[in-house]
N, C-alpha and C positions, 0 to 999 in steps of 0.2 A: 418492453422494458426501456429501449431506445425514448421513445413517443413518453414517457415517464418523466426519465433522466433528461429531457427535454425541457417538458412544461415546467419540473423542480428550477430551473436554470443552470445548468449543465452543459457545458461547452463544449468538453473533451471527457473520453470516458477510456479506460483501459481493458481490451479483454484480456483473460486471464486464467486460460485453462492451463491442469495442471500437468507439469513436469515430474512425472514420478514412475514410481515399478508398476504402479497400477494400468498410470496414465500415458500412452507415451506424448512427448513434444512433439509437433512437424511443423516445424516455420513454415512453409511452402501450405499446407494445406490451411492452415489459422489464415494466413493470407488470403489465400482464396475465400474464404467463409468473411473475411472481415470483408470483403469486397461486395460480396453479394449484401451482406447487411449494410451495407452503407449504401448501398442502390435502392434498396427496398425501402430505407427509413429515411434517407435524405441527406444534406450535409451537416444535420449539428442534432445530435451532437456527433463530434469526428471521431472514429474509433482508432486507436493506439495499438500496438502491440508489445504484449506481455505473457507472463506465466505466472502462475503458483510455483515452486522452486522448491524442490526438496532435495534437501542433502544425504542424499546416497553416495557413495564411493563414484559409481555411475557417470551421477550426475553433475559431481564436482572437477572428475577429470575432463569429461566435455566441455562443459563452462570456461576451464583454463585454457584449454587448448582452443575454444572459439569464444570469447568473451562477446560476443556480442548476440551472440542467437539465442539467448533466454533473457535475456536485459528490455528492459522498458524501450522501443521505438530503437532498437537492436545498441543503444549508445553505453550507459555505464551502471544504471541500479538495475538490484535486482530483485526482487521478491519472493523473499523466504519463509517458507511455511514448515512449523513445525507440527512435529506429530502429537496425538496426544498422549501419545502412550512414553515417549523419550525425548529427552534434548541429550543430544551426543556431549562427550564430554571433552570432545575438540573440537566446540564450537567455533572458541576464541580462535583459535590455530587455524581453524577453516577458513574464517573471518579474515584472518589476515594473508592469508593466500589470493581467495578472491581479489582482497583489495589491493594487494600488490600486483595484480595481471589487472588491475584497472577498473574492478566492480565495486561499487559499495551498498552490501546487505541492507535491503530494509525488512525486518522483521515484521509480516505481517499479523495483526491481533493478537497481540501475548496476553492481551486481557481477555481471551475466552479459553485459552491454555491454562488447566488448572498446575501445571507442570513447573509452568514460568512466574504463578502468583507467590512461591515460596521464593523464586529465585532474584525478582528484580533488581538487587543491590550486585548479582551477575550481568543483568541487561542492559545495568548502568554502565557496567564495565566495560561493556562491548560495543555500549553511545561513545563512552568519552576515547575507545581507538577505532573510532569510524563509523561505526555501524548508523541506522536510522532506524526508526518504531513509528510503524501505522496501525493507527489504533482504525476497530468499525466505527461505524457512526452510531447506530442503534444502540451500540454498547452504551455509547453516553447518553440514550435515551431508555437504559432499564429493560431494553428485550431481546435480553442475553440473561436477563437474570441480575440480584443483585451482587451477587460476587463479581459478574463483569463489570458491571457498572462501579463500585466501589475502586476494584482495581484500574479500570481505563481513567478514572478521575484523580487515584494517585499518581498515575504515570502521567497525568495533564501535570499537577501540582507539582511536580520533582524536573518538569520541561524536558521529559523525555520522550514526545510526540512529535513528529517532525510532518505528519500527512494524517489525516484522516478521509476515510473511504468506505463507501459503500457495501463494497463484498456484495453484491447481488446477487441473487441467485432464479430468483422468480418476480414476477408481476401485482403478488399478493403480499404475501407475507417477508418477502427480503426483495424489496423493489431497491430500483437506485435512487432514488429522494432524497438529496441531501441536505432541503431548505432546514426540514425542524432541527438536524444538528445543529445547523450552522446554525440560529436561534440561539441555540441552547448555549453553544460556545461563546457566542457576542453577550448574554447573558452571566455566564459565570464567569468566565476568564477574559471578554473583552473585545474590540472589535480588531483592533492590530494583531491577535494573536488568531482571531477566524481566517484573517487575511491571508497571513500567514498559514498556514492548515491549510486552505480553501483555495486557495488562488496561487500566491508567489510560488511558494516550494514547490507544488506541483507541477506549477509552470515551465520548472527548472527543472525538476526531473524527465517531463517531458523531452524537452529540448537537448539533453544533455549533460546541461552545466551544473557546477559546482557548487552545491548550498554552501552560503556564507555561514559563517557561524555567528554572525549579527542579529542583532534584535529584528522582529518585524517591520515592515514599510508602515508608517501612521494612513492607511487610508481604508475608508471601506470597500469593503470590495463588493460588487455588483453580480459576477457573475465568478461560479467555482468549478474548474473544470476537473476536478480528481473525482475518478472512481474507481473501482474495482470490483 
């Protein structure tokens, strides 16, 4: 999948196992496993650390009490997965907990969440007090189905996308390829706005730092280092 996410052009990729009742977290061992994969495949692309992030009672008092042990490259976002089955109805409230001990929520694929395609005019709600939406890639390529695709191209349309990612999961059928999105996006919505998706935001997340609320940079960009 590395050797993939490589030849696609791919810089930086994020692992991203999950945080849950199922699953548990161990920073300490994802470290170790990120280590041996990055010995094995090389230096690029570089791997990050993350999680899938489910709001359990659990999991949200841990979070508080160490904000940075489920967070992207341990620094400030974080990656929320919901379930399919509920979206709690103290989302918001969560939302703003997280974000006052210094995290801010990016909601992972709400357009394959049949839960969240009723509720969007709430996800907006929870973009405009902070939150972020990463859409899949594939989504926007129709293999998730067309209910995702329809839905992740409304959430493009209404600029409630802040990242798009891969979500991999295998070699075959959910590799990390991100070239034909990014196509796709420079095609319907533009090439400052792939930039932006593909490259900037990511870039910042990465890093740490704080998405502007600014338009995209005007340039194309060459290489995209977001995945998940």
């Amino acid at each position: 999948m590395l050797q993939i996410a490589a030849q696609a052009g791919t810089t930086d990729i994020v692992a991203t196992p999950h945080a849950s009742p199922r699953f548990r977290f161990e920073p300490e061992l994802v470290s170790e496993r990120i280590a041996e994969l990055q010995a094995a495949s090389g230096p690029v692309p570089v791997i990050h650390r993350g999680c899938d992030f489910h709001l359990t009672p659990e999991n949200i008092q841990d979070a508080l009490a160490n904000t940075g042990k489920y967070a992207i490259n341990h620094h400030r976002y974080l990656l929320v997965e919901f379930s399919d089955a509920m979206i709690p109805r103290s989302t918001a409230e969560i939302f703003d907990r997280l974000q006052a001990a210094g995290l801010t929520p990016i909601v992972t694929h709400p357009e394959r969440n049949r839960l969240l395609h009723t509720r969007l005019d709430e996800l907006q709600t929870w973009v405009e007090n902070g939150a972020l939406v990463q859409v899949t890639a594939q989504s926007l390529l129709g293999r998730f189905g067309q209910s995702a695709k329809s839905v992740a191209a409304k959430l493009m349309n209404r600029g409630l996308v802040h990242f798009i990612a891969s979500d991999a999961h295998d070699a075959k059928d959910r590799t990390p390829a991100l070239d034909e999105a990014h196509r796709q996006v420079v095609r319907s919505w533009g090439e400052a706005r792939a930039d932006s998706l593909f490259v900037t935001a990511p870039a910042k997340a990465l890093r740490g730092e704080v998405l502007s609320s600014e338009g995209p940079e005007q340039r194309r960009p060459r290489r995209w280092p977001w995945q998940s």
